[in-house]
Backbone as a ProteinNet text record, in pm:
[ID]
protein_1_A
[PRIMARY]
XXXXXXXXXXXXXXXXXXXXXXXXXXXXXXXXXXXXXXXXXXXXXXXXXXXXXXXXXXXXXXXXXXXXXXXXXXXXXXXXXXXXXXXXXXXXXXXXXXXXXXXXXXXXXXXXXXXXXXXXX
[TERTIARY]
12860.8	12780.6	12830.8	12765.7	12788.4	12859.9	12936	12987.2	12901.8	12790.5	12709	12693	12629.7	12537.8	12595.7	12740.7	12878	12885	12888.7	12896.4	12790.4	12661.5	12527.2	12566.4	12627.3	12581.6	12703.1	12840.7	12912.1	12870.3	12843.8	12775.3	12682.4	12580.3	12481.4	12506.3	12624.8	12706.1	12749.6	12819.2	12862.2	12741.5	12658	12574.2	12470.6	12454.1	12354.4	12431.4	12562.5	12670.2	12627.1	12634.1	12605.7	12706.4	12737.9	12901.1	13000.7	12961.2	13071.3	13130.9	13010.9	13042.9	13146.9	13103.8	13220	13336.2	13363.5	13459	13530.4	13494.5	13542.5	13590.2	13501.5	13587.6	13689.9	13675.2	13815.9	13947.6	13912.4	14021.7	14033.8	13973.3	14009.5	14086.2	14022.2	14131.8	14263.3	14288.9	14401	14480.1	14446.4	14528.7	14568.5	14472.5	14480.1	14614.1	14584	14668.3	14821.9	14829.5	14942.8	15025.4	14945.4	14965.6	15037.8	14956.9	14951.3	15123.7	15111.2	15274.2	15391.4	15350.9	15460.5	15550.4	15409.7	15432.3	15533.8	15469.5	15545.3	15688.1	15689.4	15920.1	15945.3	15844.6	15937.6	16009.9	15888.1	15971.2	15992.9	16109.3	16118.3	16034.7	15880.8	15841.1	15810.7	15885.7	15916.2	15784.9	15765.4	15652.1	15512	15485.7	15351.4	15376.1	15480.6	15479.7	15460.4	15493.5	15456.7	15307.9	15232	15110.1	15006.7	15064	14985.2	14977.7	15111.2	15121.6	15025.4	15074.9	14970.7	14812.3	14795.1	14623	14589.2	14674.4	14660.6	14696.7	14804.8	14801	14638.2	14568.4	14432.6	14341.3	14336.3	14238.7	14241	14347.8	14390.8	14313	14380.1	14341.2	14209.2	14086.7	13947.6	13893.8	13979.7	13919.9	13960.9	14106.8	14134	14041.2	14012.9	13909.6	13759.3	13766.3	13562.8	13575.4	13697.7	13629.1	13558.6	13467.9	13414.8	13481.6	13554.1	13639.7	13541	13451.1	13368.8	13288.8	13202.9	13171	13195.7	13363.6	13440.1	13471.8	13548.9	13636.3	13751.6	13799.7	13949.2	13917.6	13872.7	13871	13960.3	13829	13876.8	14017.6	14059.9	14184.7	14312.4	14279.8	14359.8	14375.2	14247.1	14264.8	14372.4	14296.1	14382.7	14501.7	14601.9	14725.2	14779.4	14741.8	14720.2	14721.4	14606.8	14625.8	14701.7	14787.6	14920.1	14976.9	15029.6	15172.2	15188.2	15040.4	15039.2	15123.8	15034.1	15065.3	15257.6	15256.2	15421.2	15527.6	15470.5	15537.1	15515.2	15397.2	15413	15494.2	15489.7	15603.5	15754.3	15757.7	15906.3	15930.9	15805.1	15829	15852.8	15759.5	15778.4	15935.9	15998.7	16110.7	16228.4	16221.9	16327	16261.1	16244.7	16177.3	16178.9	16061.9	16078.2	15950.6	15947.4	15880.7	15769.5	15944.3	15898.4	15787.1	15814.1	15764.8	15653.1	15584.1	15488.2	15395.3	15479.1	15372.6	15362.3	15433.6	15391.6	15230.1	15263.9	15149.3	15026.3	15027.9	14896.1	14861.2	14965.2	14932.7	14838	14841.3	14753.1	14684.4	14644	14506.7	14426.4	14494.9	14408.5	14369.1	14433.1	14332.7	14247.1	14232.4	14161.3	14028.6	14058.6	13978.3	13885.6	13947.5	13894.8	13767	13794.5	13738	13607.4	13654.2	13503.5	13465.8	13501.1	13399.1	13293.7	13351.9	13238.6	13106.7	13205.3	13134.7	12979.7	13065	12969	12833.1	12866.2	12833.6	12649
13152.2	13052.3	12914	12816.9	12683.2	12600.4	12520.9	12435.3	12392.5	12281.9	12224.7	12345.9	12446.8	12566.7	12563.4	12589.5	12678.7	12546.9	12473.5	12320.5	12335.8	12352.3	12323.2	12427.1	12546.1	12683.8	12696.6	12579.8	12554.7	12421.2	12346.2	12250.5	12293.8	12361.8	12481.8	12563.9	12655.5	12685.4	12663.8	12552.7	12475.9	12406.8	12320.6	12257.8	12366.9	12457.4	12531.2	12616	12562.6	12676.4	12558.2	12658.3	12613.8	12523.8	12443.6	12391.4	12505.1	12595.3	12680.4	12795.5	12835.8	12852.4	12807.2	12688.4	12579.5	12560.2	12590.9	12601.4	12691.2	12831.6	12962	12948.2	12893.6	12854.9	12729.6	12640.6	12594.8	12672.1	12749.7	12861	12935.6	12971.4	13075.6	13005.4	12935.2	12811.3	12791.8	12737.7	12740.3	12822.3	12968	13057.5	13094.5	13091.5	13115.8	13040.7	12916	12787.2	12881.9	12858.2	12885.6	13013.3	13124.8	13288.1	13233.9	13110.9	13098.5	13055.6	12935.6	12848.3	12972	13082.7	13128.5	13233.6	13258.5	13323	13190.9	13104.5	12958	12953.7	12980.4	12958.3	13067.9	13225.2	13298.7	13319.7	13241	13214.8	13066.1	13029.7	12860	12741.2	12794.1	12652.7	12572.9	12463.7	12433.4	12300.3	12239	12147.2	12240.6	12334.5	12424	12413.1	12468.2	12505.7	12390.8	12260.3	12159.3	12107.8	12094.5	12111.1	12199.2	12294.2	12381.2	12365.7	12350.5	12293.6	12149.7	12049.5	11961.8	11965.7	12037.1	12070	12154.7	12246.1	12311.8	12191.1	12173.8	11999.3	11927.2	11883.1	11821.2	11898.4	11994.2	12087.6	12067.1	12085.9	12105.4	11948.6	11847.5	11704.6	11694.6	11742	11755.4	11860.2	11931	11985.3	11921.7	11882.5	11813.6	11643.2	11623.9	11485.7	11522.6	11639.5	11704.8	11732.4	11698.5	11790.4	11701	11743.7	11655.7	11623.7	11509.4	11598.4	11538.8	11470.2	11441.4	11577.5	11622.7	11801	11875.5	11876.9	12002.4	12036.4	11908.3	11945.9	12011.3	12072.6	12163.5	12244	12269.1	12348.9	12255.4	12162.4	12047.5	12019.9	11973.9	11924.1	12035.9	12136.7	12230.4	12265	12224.8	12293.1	12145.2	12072.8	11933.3	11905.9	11975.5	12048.4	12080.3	12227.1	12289.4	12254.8	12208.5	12145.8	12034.2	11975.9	11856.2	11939	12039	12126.5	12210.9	12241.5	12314.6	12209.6	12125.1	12017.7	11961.2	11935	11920.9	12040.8	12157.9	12285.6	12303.6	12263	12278.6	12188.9	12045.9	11933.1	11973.1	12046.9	12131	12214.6	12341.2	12425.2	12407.6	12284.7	12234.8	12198.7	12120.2	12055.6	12110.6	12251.6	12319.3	12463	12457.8	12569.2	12704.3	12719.8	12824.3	12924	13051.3	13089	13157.3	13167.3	13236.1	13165.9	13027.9	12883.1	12878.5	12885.2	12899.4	13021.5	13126.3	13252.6	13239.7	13177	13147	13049.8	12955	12891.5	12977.8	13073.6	13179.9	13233.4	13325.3	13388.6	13281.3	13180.5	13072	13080.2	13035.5	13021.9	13183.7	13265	13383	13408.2	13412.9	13395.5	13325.7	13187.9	13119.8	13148.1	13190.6	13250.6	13370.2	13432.3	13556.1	13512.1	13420.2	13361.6	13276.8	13202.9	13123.2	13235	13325.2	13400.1	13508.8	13536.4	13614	13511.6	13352.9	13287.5	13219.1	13205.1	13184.9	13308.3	13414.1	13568.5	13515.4
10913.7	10844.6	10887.3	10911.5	10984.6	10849.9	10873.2	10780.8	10653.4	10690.1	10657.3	10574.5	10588.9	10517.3	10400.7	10463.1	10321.5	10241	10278.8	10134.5	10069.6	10165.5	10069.3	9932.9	10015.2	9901.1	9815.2	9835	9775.5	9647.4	9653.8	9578.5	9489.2	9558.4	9466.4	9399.1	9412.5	9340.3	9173	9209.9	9065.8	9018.1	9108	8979.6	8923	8973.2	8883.9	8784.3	8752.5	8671.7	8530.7	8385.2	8259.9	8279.6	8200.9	8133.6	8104.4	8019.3	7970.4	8085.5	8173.3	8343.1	8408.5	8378.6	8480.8	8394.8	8311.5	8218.7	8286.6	8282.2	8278.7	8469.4	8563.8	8688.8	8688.7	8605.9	8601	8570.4	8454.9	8434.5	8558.2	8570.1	8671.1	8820.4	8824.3	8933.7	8943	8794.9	8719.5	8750.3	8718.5	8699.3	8841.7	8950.3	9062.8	9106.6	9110.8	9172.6	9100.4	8982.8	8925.3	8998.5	9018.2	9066.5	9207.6	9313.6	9430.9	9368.5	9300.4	9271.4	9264.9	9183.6	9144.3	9305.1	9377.4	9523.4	9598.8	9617.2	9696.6	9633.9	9518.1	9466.5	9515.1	9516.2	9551.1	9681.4	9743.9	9914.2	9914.1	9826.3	9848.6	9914.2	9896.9	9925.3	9861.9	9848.6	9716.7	9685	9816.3	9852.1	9784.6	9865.5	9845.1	9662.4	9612.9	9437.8	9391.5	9418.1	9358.1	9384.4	9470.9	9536.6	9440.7	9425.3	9366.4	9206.5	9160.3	9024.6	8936.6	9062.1	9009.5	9044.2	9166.7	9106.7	8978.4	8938.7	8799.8	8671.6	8678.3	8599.2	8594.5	8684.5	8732.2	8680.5	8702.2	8606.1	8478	8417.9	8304.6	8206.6	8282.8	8309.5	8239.7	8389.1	8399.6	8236.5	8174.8	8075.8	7989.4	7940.3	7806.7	7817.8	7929.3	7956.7	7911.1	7921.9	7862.7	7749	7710.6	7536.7	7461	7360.1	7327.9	7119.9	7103.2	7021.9	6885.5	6854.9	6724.6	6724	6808.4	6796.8	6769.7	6859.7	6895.5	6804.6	6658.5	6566.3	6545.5	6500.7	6505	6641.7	6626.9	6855.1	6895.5	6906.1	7029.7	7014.6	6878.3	6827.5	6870.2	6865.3	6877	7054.2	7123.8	7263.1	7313.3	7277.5	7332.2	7314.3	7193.1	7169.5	7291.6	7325.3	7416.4	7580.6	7571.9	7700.6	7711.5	7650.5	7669.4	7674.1	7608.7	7606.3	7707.5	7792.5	7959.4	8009.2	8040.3	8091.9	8149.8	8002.3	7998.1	8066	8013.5	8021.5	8171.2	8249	8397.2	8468.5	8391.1	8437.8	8478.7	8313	8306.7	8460.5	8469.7	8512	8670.1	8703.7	8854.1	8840.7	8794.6	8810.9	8794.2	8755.6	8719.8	8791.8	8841	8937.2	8890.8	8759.7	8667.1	8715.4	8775.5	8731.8	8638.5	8532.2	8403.4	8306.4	8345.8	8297.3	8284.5	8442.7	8483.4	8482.2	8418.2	8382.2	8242.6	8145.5	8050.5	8024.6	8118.1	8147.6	8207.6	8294.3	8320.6	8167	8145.5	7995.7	7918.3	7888.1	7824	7862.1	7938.4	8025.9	8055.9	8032.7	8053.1	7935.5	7870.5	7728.5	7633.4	7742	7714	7779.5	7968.7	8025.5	7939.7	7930.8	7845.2	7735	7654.4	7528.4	7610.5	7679.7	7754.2	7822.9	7820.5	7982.4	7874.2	7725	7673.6	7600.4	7605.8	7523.4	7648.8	7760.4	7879.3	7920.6	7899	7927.2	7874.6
[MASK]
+++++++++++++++++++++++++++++++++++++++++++++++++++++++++++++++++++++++++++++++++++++++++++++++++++++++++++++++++++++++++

């Protein structure tokens, strides 16, 4: 498939995804990036784990930035908790080169995954 093509059908992709869609692929990003981080410490690259960490940080970012919190109400209030304490906890986990850290941080997010993906369904 030619470049050009794979963007078009990459772009097309996401905008025809609901919100709560695109929710459920941010998670899943997330968790990816993170899975990728925890492979990169295990073979010391320590550049790649940080790389990978803060695009999961950025995600994280891009969702606690969408919530909508006069709507959301205690959700919102509670995810936005949440998503600071990833946040931090990945800060930690980059800098002290934890993987345990950082699977704590998947575990979150997969069960957050889980919850948007029946609510997206």
């Amino acid at each position: 498939m030619p470049a050009n093509a794979l963007n078009a059908y990459k772009n097309n992709a996401v905008t025809t995804q609901t919100p709560g869609q695109i929710v459920v692929l941010l998670y899943e990003g997330a968790i990816r990036f993170l899975k990728q981080a925890i492979e990169a410490l295990e073979q010391k690259q320590y550049a790649e784990k940080g790389r990978l960490i803060n695009r999961t940080i950025d995600i994280i970012s891009e969702l606690n930035a969408a919530l909508d919190m006069e709507k959301g109400g205690e959700v919102a209030v509670n995810l936005r908790k949440l998503y600071l304490f990833m946040q931090e906890h990945l800060l930690k986990a980059n800098f002290q080169k934890s993987p345990e850290m950082v699977q704590e941080v998947i575990t979150m997010l997969e069960e957050l995954h889980g919850g948007w993906k029946e609510i997206a369904a």
